[in-house]
N, C-alpha and C positions, 0 to 999 in steps of 0.2 A: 587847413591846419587846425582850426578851430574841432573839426569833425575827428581829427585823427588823435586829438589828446582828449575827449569825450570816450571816444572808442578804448582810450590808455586805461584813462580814468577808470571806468568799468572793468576792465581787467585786472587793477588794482584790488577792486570793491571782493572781486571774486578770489586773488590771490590772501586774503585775509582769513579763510577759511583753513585752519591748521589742522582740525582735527576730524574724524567723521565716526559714526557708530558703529559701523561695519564694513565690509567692502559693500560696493557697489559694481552689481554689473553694467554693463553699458549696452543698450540692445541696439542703438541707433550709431551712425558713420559717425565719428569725431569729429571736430573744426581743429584740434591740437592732439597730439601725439605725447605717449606718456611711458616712460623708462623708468626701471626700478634701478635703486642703487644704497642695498643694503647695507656698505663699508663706511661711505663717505655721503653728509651732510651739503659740501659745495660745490657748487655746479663747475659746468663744463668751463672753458676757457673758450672755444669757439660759439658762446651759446650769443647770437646776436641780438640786440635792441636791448630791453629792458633785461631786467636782474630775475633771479630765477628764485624762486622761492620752495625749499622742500614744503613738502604736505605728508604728514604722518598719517598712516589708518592703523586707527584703532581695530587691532586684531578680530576677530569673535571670539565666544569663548567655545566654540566647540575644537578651532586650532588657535590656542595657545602657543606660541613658540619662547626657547626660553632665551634664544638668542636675542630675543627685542624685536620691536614694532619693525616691519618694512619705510623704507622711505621710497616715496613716490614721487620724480621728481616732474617739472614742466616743462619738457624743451621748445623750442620754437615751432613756429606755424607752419613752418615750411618740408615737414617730415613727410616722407610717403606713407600710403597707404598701407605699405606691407609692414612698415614698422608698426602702426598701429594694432594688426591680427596678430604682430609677434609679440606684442608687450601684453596682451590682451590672454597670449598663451603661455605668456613666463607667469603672469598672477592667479590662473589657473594650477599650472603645475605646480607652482610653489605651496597654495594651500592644499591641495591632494597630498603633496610631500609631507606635510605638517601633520593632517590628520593621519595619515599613514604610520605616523610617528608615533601616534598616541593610541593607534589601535591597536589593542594587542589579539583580535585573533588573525588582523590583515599579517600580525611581523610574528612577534614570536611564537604561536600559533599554528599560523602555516604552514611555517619551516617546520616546528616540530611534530606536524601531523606529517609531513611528508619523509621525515624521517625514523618518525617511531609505527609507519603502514604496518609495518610486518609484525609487530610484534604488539601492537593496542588492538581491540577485536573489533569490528565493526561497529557504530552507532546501531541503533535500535529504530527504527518506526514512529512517527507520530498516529500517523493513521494508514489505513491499506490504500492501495493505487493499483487503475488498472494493467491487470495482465493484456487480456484480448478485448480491445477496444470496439465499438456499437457496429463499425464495419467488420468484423469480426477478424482484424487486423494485429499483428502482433504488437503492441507500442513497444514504445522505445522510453516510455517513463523508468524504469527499471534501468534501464542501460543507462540512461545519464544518470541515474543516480546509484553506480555500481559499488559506492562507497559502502553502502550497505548489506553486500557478496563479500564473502571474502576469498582470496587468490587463493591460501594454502589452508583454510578448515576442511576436512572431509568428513567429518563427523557431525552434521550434520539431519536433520529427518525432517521430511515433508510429509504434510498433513491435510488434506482435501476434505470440504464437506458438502453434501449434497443430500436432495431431495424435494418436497413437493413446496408449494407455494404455503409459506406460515408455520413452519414446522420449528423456526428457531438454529436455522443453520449458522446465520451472523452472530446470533449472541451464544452460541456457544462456542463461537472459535476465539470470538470476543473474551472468553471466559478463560480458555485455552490460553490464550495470552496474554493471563496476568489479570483482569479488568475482575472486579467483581461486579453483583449482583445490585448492591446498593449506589455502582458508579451512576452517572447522568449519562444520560444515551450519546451526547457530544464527546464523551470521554474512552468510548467503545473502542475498539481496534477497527469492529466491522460496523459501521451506521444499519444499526435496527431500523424495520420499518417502525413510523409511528404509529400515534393509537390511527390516527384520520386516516391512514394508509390501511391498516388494517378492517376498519370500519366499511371504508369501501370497497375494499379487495382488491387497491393497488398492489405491486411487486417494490420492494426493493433495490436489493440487487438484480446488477444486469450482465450479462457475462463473466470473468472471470475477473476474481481482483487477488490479491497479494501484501501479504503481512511478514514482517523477520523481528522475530524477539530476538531480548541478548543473547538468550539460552541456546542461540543460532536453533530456532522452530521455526517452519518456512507452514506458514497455514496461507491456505489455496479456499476463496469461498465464490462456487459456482451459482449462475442464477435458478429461479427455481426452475422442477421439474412438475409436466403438467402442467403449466399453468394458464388459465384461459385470461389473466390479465394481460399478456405478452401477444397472444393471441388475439384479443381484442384490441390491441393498442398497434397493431400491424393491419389491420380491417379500416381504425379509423383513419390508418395515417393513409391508407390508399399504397401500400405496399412500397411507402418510401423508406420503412426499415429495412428493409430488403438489401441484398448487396446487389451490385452493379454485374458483379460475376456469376450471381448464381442466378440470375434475371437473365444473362444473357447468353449464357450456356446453355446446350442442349437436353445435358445429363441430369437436370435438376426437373422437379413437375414445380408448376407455375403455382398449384396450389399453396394458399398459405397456409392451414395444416400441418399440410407434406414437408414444409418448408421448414416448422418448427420444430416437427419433430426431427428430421434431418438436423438440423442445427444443434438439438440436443443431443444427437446420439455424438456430432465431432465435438462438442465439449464435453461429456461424461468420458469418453473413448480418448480423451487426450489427455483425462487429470487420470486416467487407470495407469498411464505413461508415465508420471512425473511424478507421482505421489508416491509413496512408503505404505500409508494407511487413508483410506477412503473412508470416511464417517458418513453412513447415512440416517438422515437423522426424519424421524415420521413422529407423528401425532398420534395414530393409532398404531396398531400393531406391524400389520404389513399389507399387503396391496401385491395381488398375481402380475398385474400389469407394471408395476414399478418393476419386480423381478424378472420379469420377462427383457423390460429396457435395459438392465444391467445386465445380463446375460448376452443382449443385443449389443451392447458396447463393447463388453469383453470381446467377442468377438468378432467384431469390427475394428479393433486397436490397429496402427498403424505402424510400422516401423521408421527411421529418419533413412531419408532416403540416399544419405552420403554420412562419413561420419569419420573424424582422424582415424588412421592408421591407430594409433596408441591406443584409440577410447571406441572399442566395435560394443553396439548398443547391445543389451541384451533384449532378442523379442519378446518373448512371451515369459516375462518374470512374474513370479508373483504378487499378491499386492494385498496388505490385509483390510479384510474388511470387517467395521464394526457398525453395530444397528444401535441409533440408543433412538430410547422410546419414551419422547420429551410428555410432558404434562401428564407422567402415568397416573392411574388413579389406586385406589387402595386394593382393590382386586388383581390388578397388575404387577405385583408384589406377592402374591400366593406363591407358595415353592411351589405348588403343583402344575400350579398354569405357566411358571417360568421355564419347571421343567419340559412340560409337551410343548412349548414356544422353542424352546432350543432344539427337541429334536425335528421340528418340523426344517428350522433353518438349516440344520445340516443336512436331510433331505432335498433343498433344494438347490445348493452349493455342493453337492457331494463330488461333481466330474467338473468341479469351478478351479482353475486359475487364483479366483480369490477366495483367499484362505481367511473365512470365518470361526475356524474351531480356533480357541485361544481360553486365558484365564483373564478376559476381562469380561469380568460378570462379578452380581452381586455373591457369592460364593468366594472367589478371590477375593473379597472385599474381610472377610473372616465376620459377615454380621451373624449374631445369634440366633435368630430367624432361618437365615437361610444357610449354617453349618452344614447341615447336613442332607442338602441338596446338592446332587453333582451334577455341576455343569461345566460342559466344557467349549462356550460359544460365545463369543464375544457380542453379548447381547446386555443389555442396562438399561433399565426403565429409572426414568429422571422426576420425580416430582415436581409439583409447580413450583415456579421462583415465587419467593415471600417479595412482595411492592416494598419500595423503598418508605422509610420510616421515617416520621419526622424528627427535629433533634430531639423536642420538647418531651418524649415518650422514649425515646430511648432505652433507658435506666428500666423502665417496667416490662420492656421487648426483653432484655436480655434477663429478668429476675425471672420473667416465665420459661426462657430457653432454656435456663439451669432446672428448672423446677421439672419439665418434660423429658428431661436425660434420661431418667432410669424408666420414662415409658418407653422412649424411645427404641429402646434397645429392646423392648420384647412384641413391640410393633412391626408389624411386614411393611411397613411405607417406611422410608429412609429419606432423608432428610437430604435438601438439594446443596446446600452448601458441603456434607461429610463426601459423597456420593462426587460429587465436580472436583474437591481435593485429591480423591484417590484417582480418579480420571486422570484427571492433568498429571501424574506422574507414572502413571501405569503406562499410559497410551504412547510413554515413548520408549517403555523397556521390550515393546510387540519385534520379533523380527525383522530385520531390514535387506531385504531382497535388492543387493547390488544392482548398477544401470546397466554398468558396462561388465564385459567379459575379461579374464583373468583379473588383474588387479585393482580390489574396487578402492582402494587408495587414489586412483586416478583423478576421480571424479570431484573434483573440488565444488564453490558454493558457484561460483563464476562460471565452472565448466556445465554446474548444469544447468545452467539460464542458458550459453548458447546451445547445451542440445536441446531444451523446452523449444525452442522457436527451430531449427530445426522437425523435431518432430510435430510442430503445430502446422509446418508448410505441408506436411506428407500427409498428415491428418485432412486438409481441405484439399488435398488432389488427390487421395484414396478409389482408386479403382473399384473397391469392395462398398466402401458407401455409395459409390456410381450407382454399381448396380443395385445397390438394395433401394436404393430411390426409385429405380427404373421399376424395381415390384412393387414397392409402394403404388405407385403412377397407374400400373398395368390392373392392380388390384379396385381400385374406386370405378 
């Protein structure tokens, strides 16, 4: 007797406790069992032994409810266990409900993103994500986040860049969508190598990644071409970059080499497929061996090997191609040397698919210098980006930029900011060579991510890459 009003006592000691800071979860089994009853203050009528005491919890402040505090009441010792998990899953639900209540993108929000779909245009990008993952696998990052595709735009342009390890491909797609010259590299569309990257003559990018501005601009930036850091980073890994499939097929040489350049040719030969306009971008002027690869991809392109009845792919469309020729220097800019560079490129594109001849050049550009050169090749030498400024100097950057204007204008070097302006709006008025056949309305932003991963499966089971690996192989 003694022992069992000790035992009261202390439950007493504990029932004194009315208020607490926040909830508390409970990780541990109960000894007593515990029921909400947000209406009414007094206990049950069947509640046996002692008097029941509410206990108020003070709300948090993240769920405020305006209804008032929950009441928590203590029923007897005698509850089961499942009562326990249920009370345990009313005081969950109830605060989820709360904060639900106060969030306004979980309620009103949601609802009204799902009802204004059709008619608001997609979000825009934070940063790019990969297209063809290290297995050279289609992901499926793009599909879960399809919010970003839209069902009924067709109007629409995709834009690929490629070329040699360092040339500037990321930061000029970067540029392409929207980022200037003076942003911080975090702030890029496409992550530049850094300086340390560059120092050592690491890579980059790695297969293929994917960017969507508002302007619905789908820019495509492939990894580099040539490049012995990929090369070398496949050597040290003991061939565990490799794919599982192409290691253990017959049709492929074991060689790593063989392997990369193989693998270049199905990524150059699948953005010829998917893209509008192919940017390739070089440091010097051109390279026989680069042209030689692109002529090698062109025709090696693949067709999708099934395709709806409504949306028959077109094969062999065109696709324009543009050379800009980053860090030009002052001689690069001569009208004469621009002009025997144009007619050399259309000598070499002349029985090409990709159509290089166009008015994005500095001629189109209407600069003083080069009036009176005619060119007709989509060809742009880019001078070097000016390094980012501190704030403190500012004011005397831009008192010299005004002061250089009227040099500028009778100087053959152009200036990289006037020069990327008229880029970024030229490069999307180039022709656009429909995907599919009869009606190219068909082809929405949605419809052509599923034909991308179709023609990326045809692309890596290509009979015609088969064999030209098989001469590769036969040739060493």
């Amino acid at each position: 007797m003694f022992q069992t009003r000790r035992r009261h006592d202390y439950y007493e000691e504990a029932e004194r406790i009315s208020v607490l800071p926040r909830p508390v979860s409970i990780l541990t089994k109960p000894k007593e069992s515990r029921t909400i009853n947000e209406q009414s203050t007094t206990t049950h009528s069947n509640a046996p032994t002692t008097s029941i005491r509410p206990i108020l919890m003070q709300q948090s402040s993240v769920s405020k409810v305006s209804s008032g505090a929950a009441v928590l009441t203590r029923p007897s010792s005698t509850s089961s266990l499942a009562n326990n998990r249920a009370s345990a899953l009313t005081i969950l639900n109830s605060l989820r409900s709360d904060r639900s209540q106060q969030s306004p993108r979980a309620g009103v929000a949601g609802t009204s993103s799902v009802q204004d779909s059709t008619t608001v245009s997609p979000p825009a990008m934070k940063a790019a994500i990969r297209l063809i993952g290290d297995n050279m696998e289609f992901t499926d990052y793009v599909e879960v986040e399809l919010e970003y595709l839209s069902e009924t735009n067709t109007n629409f342009t995709v834009i690929g860049a490629i070329g040699p390890q360092g040339t500037g491909k990321s930061t000029l797609l970067s540029m392409l969508a929207g980022n200037d010259h003076q942003d911080m590299y975090r702030h890029y569309a496409f992550r530049p190598a850094a300086r340390e990257a560059v120092e050592s003559c690491r890579h980059q990018s790695l297969k293929i990644s994917i960017y969507v501005t508002k302007s619905r601009l789908i820019l495509i930036d492939c990894q580099a071409l040539f490049s012995t850091a990929i090369l070398d980073e496949l050597i040290r890994n003991g061939r565990r970059g490799i794919t599982a499939k192409v290691v253990a097929s017959d049709c492929y040489d074991y060689r790593i080499e063989n392997h990369v350049q193989i693998e270049t040719i199905q990524l150059v030969s699948f953005m010829m497929q998917i893209c509008h306009t192919i940017v390739l971008c070089v440091d010097w002027f051109i390279d026989v061996d680069m042209i030689r690869l692109i002529r090698t991809c062109e025709m090696l392109r693949a067709a999708p090997l099934w395709s709806p009845d409504n949306m028959k792919f077109k094969p062999n469309r065109s696709v324009n191609l543009v050379l800009v020729h980053q860090r030009a220097k002052a001689n690069d800019f001569e009208p004469e040397t621009l002009k025997y560079r144009c007619e050399l490129l259309k000598k070499f594109f002349a029985d090409s698919k990709l159509n290089i001849e166009g008015s994005l050049n500095l001629f189109g550009m209407k600069h003083d210098v080069h009036k009176d050169v005619c060119m007709d090749v989509n060809y742009i030498p880019l001078a070097d980006m000016r390094p980012r400024t501190k704030p403190d100097i500012i004011p005397i950057v831009q008192s010299q930029h005004t002061d250089n204007t009227s040099q500028m204008l009778h100087s053959p070097v152009i200036d990289y900011e006037f020069v990327l302006r008229t880029l970024r709006t030229n490069i999307q008025k180039l022709p656009k060579d429909a995907f599919a056949l009869g009606d190219p309305s068909a082809v929405t932003e949605r419809r052509w991510y599923t034909l991308a991963s179709k023609l990326w499966r045809s692309t890596l089971t290509s009979q015609h890459i088969t064999k030209f690996s098989n001469i590769l192989s036969s040739l060493v």
